[in-house]
Each structure stands twice: as structure tokens, then as C-alpha cells.
C-alpha positions in Angstrom: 122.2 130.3 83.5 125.3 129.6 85.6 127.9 128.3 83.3 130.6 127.6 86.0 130.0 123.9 86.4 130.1 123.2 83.2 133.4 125.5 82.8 135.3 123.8 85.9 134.5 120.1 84.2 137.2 118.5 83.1 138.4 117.7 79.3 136.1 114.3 79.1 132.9 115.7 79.6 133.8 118.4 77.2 134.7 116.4 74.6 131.4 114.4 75.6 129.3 116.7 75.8 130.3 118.1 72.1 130.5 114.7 70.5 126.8 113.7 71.8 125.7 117.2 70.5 127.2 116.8 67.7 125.8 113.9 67.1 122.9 114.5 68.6 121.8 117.2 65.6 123.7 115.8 62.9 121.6 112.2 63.7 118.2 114.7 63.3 119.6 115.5 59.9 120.8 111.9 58.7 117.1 110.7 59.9 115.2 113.2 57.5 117.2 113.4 54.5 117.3 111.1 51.8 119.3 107.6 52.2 122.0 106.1 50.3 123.4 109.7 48.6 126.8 110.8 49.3 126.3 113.2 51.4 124.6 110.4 53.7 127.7 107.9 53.6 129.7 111.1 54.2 127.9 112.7 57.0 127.5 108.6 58.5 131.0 108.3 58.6 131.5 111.7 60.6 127.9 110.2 62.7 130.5 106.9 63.6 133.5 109.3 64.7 131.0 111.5 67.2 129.2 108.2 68.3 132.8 106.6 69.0 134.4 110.1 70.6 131.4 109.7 72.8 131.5 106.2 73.9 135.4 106.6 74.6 135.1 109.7 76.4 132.7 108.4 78.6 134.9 105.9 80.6 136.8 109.1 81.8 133.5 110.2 83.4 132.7 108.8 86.6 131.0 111.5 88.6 127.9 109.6 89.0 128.8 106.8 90.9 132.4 108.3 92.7 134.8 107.4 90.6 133.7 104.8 89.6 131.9 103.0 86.4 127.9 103.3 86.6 125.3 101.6 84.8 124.9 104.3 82.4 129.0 102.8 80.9 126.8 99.8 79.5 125.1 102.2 77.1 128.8 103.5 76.0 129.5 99.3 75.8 126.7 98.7 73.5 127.6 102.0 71.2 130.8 100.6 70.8 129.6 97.7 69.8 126.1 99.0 67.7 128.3 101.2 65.4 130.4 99.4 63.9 128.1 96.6 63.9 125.6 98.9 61.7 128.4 100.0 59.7 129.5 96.2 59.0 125.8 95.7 58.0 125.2 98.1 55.2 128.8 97.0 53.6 127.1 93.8 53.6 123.9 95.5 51.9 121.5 94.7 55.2 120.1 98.0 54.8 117.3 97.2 56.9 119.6 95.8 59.8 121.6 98.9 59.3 118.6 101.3 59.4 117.1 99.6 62.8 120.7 99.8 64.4 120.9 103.6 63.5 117.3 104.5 64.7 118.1 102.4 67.7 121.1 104.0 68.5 120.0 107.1 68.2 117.3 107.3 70.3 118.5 104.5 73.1 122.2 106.0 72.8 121.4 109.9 72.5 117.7 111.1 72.9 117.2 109.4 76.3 120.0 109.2 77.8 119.9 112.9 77.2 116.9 113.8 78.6 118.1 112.3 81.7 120.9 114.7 81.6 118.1 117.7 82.1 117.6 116.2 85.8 118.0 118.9 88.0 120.7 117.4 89.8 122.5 116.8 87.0 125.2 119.3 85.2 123.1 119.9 82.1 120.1 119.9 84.2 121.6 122.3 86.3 122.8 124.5 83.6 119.4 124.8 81.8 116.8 125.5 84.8 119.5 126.8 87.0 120.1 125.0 90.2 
């Protein structure tokens, strides 16, 4: 495992990378425990921050398409407009609304788009099988 790539990358995709991780298990978490407690409005909120930090950070990453915007900056478009979209749904008691938004988010926004981060040519994909 050859951590230099990921070392010599600047401050977006670390913050990136961190916030989708973040995210990424804390979703896991939200999606198995019980609804509606506390701890789930409390842990959602933080969910919303990583989700947002992750969107924003994005637009400083352009690697893929040489400095510019790729298709992969509509997903960060639709997050950015899914959250708080979601979040405006449960204050307004449309839990179901709310709970498809989530689910949808989560995998469309952070399992997929992360498996494609495990290509081989890519920096995570690189990092875990070592090209």
C-alpha cells in the first residue's frame, strides 16, 4: 500500500475523502438504528454537515477531467440540493419523503460513487490494490 498519492493530494480531496468516510459509516449506523430518537436527529444533523463538507469540497477537485468540472460535480449538485431538501421534509413531518431522500442519498451519493473510486486508475483504487 503506497500511501504517497494520497499524501501529495491536496487539502480538498482530504477534506473529501474524510467527510465521504465519515459519512459513509456514520450513514451505515443512522440506517440500522432506531428512527426518530435523539441520538438520530443528533447524529442527522452531523450526517448533513459531512454530506455538505463533501459536496463543497468537491468543486475544488477536478483531477478527472483536467481542471475542469466532470460529470461526477452533478452528483455534488443534487447533494446540495437532496439534503437540505430531506431535512426541510421531516420538519414538515413527511417522514416517508425524508426516509426515501436519505436512502437515496446514501447509496446514489456515497456507496456508488465510491465503488467507483476502487478503479484501479483511480487514487483510492490505486491505494487499496496498489497500482
Amino acid at each position: 500500500m503506497n500511501l504517497a498519492p494520497l499524501l501529495a493530494a491536496g487539502p480538498a480531496v482530504h477534506i473529501h475523502l474524510g467527510a465521504t468516510l465519515a459519512a459513509l459509516v456514520l450513514g451505515m449506523a443512522m440506517l440500522i438504528r432506531r428512527k426518530g430518537t435523539d441520538w438520530h436527529k443528533r447524529l442527522g444533523w452531523l450526517w448533513v454537515l459531512l454530506m455538505l463538507t463533501a459536496a463543497v469540497s468537491s468543486f475544488w477537485i477536478t483531477g478527472l477531467n483536467a481542471g475542469k468540472f466532470s460529470p461526477i460535480h452533478a452528483l455534488s449538485l443534487l447533494v446540495l440540493v437532496a439534503v437540505p431538501a430531506a431535512v426541510y421534509a421531516i420538519r414538515h413531518g413527511r417522514v416517508q419523503t425524508h426516509r426515501r431522500a436519505m436512502m437515496m442519498l446514501y447509496f446514489t451519493a456515497l456507496v456508488l460513487p465510491g465503488l467507483f473510486t476502487l478503479l484501479p486508475a483511480r487514487l483510492l483504487g490505486g491505494l487499496v490494490f496498489g497500482n
